[in-house]
C-alpha positions as CSV (number, residue, x, y, z in Angstrom):
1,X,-16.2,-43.2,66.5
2,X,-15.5,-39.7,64.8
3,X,-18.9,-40.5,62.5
4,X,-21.1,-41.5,65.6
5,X,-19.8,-38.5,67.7
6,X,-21.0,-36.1,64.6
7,X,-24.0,-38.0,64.4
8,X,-24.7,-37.2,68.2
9,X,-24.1,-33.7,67.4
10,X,-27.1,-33.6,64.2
11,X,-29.3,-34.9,66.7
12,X,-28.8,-32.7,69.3
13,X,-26.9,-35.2,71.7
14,X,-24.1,-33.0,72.6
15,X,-23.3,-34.6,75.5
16,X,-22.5,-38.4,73.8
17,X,-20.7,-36.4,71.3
18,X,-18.5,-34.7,74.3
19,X,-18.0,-38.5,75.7
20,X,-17.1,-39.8,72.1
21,X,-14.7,-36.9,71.2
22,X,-13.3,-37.3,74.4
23,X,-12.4,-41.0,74.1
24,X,-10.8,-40.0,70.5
25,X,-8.9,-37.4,72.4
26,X,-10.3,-35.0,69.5
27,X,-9.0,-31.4,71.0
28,X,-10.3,-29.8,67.9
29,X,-13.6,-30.6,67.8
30,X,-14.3,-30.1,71.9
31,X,-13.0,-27.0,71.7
32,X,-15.6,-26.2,69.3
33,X,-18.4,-27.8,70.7
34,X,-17.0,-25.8,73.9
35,X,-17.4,-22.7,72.1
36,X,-20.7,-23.6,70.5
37,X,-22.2,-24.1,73.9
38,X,-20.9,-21.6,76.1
39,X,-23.5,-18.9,75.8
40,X,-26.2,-21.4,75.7
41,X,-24.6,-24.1,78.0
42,X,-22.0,-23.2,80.2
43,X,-22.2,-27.0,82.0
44,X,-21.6,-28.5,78.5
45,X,-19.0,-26.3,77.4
46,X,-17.3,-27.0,80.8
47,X,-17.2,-30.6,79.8
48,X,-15.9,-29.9,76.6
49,X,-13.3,-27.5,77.7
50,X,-12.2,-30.2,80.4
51,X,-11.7,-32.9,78.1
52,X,-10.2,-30.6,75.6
53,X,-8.2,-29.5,78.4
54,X,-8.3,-26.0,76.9
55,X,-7.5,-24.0,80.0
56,X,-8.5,-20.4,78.0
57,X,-12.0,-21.8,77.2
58,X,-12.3,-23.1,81.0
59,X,-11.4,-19.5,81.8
60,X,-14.6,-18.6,79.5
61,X,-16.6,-20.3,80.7
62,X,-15.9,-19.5,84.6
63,X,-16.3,-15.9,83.5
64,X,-20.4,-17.2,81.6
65,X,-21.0,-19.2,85.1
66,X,-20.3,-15.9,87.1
67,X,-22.4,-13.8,84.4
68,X,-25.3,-16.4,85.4
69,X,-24.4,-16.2,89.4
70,X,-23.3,-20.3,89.3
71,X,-19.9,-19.5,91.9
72,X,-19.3,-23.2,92.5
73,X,-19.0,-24.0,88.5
74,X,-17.2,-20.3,88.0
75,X,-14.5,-21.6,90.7
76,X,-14.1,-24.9,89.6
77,X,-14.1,-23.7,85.8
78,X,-10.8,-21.3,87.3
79,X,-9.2,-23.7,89.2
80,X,-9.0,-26.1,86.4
81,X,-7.7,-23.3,84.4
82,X,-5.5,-22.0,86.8
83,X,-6.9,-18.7,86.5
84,X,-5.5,-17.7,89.9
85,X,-6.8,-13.7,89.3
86,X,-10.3,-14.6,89.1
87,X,-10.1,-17.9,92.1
88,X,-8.4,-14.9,94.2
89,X,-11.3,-12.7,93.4
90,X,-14.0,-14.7,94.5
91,X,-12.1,-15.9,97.6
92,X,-12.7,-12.7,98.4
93,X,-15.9,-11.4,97.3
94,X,-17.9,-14.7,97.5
């Protein structure tokens, strides 16, 4: 599985390699995929931080949703990180 997930990644299928590293339950290698994407793709690297369940990169990636003015990804990407500063913050502003 490992070998197909990295082969999804050389061909730009990051999304099957999310899937397949999730099913391995490979923390490692979401997390970096996570942080690969996060600039570039916040939805991925929510995916991958979820799976991961890497509550610091979810908090990342709520704080690249709200540079990009996505609220409804920034507060789900705090919630699941239970990043109760920043879900108080837009509960207030948003």
């Amino acid at each position: 599985f490992e070998k197909t997930a990295d082969n999804y990644l050389t061909k730009d299928r990051v999304l099957e390699s999310i899937k397949v590293f999730a099913i391995t339950k490979n923390t490692k290698r979401l997390v970096e995929i996570g942080n690969n994407c996060l600039k570039t793709n916040p939805g991925l690297a929510f995916k991958a931080f979820y799976y991961s369940k890497d509550k610091e990169g979810l908090s990342k990636t709520g704080e690249e949703f709200l540079k990009q003015g996505d609220m409804k990804g920034a507060f789900q990407a705090f919630k699941l990180a239970e990043n109760k500063e920043m879900i108080k913050f837009l509960l207030e502003n948003f």
